[in-house]
N, C-alpha and C positions, 0 to 999 in steps of 0.2 A: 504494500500500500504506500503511494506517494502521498507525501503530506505538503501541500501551498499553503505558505504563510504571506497573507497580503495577496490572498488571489483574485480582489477585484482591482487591483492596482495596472501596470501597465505589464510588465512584467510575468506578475501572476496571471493574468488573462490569456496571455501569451504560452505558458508552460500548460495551464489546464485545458486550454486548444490543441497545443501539442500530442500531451497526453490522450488526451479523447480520439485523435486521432490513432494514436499507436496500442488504444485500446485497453493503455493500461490504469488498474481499477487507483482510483485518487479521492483524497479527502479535502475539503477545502477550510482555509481559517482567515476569519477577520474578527474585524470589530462589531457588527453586525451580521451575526451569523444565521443562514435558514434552515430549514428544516434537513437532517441531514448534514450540517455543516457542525464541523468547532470554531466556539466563539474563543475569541481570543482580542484581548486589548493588550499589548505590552506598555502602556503606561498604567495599566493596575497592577494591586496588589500580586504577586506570583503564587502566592498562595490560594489563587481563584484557579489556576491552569492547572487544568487537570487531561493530559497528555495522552491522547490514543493509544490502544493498542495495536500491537501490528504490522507499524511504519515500518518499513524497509528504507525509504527515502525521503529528508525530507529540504523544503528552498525557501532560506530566508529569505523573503522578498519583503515585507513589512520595513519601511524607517520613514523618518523624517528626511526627505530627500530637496527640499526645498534649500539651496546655501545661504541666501540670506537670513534665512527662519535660525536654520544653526549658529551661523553668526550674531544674532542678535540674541539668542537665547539658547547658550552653551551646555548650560548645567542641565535644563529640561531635555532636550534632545539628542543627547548624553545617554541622559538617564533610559531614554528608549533605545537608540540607536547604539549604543555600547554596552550599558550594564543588563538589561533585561534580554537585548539579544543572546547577550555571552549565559545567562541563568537560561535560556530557553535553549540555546544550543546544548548547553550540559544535561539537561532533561531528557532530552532528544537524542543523545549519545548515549545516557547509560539505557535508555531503552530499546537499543538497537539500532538507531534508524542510521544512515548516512546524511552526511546535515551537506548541502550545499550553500554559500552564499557569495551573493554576488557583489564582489567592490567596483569599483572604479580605479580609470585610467589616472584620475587626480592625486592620488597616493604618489605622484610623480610631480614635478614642478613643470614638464612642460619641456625641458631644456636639453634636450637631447634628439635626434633624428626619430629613432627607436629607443622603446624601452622594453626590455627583454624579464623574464619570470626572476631571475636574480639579482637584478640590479637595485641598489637600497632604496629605500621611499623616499619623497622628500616632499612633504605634502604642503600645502601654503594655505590650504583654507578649515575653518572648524571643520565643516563636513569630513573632508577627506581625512583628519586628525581622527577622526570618532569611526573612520572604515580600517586606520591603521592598528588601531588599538583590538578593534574585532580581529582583525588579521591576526596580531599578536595570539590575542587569548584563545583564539580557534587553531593553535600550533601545539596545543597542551592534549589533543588527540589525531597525532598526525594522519593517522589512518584512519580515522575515522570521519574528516572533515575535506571539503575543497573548496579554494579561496579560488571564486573568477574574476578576475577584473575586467571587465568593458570599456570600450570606448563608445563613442556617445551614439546613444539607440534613440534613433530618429523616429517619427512616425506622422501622419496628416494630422494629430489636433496639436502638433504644438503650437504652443500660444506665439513664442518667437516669430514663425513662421505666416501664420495665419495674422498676426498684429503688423507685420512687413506689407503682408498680402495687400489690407485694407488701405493703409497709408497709400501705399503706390498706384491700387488704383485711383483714390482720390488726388493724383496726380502730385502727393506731398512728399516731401524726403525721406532717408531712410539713413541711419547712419547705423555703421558695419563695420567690425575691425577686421584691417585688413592682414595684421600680424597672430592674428589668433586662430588657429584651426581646428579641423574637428574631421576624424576616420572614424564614417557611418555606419551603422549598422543597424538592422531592423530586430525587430522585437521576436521573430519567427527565428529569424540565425540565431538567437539568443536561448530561445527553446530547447529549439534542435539538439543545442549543445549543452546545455545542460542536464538534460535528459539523458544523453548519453554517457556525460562525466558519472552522474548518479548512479543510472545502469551498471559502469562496469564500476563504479566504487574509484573513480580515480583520483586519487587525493593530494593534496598542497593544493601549486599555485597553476594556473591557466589563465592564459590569457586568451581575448576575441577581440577580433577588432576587423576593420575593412582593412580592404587594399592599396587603400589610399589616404588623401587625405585634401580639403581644402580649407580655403579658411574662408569666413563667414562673409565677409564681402565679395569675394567671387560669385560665393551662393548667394547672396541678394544682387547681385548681378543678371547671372542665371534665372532669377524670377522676374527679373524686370523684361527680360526680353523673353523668356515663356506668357508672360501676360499682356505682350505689347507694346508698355509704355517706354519713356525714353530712363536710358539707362544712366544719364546724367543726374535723376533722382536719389542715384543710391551714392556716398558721400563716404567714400574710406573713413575710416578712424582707426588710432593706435590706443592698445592697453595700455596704463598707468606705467607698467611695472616692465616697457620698452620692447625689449627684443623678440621676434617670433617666437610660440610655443607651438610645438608638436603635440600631436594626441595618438600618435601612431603605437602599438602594441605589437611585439611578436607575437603570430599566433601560430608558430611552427610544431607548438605541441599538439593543440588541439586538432591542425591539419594530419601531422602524420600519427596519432595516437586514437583520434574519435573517427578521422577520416571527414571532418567536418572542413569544409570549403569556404574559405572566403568570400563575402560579396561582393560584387563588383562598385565601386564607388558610383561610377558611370550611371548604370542598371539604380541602384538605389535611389541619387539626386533624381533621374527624369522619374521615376515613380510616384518621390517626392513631388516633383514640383508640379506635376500633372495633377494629382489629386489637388491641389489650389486653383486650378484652372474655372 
């Protein structure tokens, strides 16, 4: 039995789609749970979690994923995304299950071409501070946990995208950094490969990521001439903190270990960008 944690999230929707597809039998948990469901809030009490039997596998997907919310409120989103994950992944290990959890590519500062499964963290934001410390404390069963980190998982409602959309048709500016980048990747590749780490039990660190990578003003670029208008609306900007970042991840294990394939960057953005059409 697979157990989603945060399965109405983007994520989670994503893996229980998965799953249903490949037919295998899953349990779903949130904060509002239906019939059928485990209810699970990790900002209560732990002594209300009361822990299925049966898991064979299960994916942390529930946090506080918001960075400015972490940034402005350290110790509360902490308290979920650190300490209640780490008590619920222990629960979940001593009763068997394989616990999957997904970090991010931000555990990195950015400053490098690639950043490979070994190379040290070097995180700059609370968020990514509070996925480094899960990392840590999910190394205390090495075999029985896997740390994924992602690069940024694209999809039609983001709000970035769709609030670009609006302005540009009302023929208003758009500004975009042009030193900041970002290697796509959909919520389905994300699945796929999870599912499969889970399956065979494969444990540490994994990386996903695209093939590529651009940066975010290219892609408001690419939207303004998918929607017609002139592309002079969209207005480079640079990040505070200077020089290009990278978002790009090895994902040479997951290719040759799951057999899970790369998406094509290309393939991804016009999918993107058509769905705003």
């Amino acid at each position: 039995m697979h157990l989603i944690v945060g399965a109405k999230g983007l994520l989670g929707c994503a893996i229980t789609q998965h799953l249903g597809l490949c037919g295998a039998p899953m349990v779903s948990a949130g904060r509002s749970a239906q019939a059928g469901e485990w209810q699970l809030d990790l900002a209560a009490d732990p002594a209300e979690w009361q822990v299925p039997a049966g898991l064979s596998a299960a994916y942390l997907c529930a946090a506080e994923t918001r960075l400015q919310v972490c940034e402005a409120e350290p110790e509360r989103t902490a308290c979920v995304n650190v300490e209640r994950t780490l008590e619920l992944a222990r629960r979940l290990v001593e009763a068997g299950a394989f616990v999957v959890f997904p970090s991010t590519n931000l555990v990195f500062d950015g400053h490098r071409p690639v950043f490979l499964e070994g190379h040290s963290v070097c995180p700059v934001t609370e968020y990514a501070r509070q996925k480094v410390r899960v990392e840590a404390g999910l190394r205390q069963w090495p075999s029985r946990t896997a740390i994924v980190r992602l690069s940024k998982v694209v999809h039609p409602g983001m709000p970035l995208l769709r609030g670009w959309a609006d302005l540009l048709r009302r023929g208003e500016t758009v500004r975009a950094f042009a030193n900041l980048h970002f290697s796509p990747i959909t919520p389905a590749y994300v699945a796929e490969a999870l599912y499969a780490i889970a399956s065979r039990r494969l444990s540490g660190i994994t990386h996903l990521s695209g093939s590529g990578q651009m940066s975010y003003a290219d892609l408001a670029f690419a939207l303004a001439r998918r929607l017609g208008v002139r592309e002079s609306l969209v207005i480079p900007a640079e990040t505070p903190d200077g020089p290009a970042r990278s978002s790009v991840l090895d994902a040479g294990r997951a290719a040759r270990e799951l057999g899970v394939c790369q998406p094509e960057i290309a393939q991804i953005v016009g999918e993107l960008l058509d769905s705003l059409v």
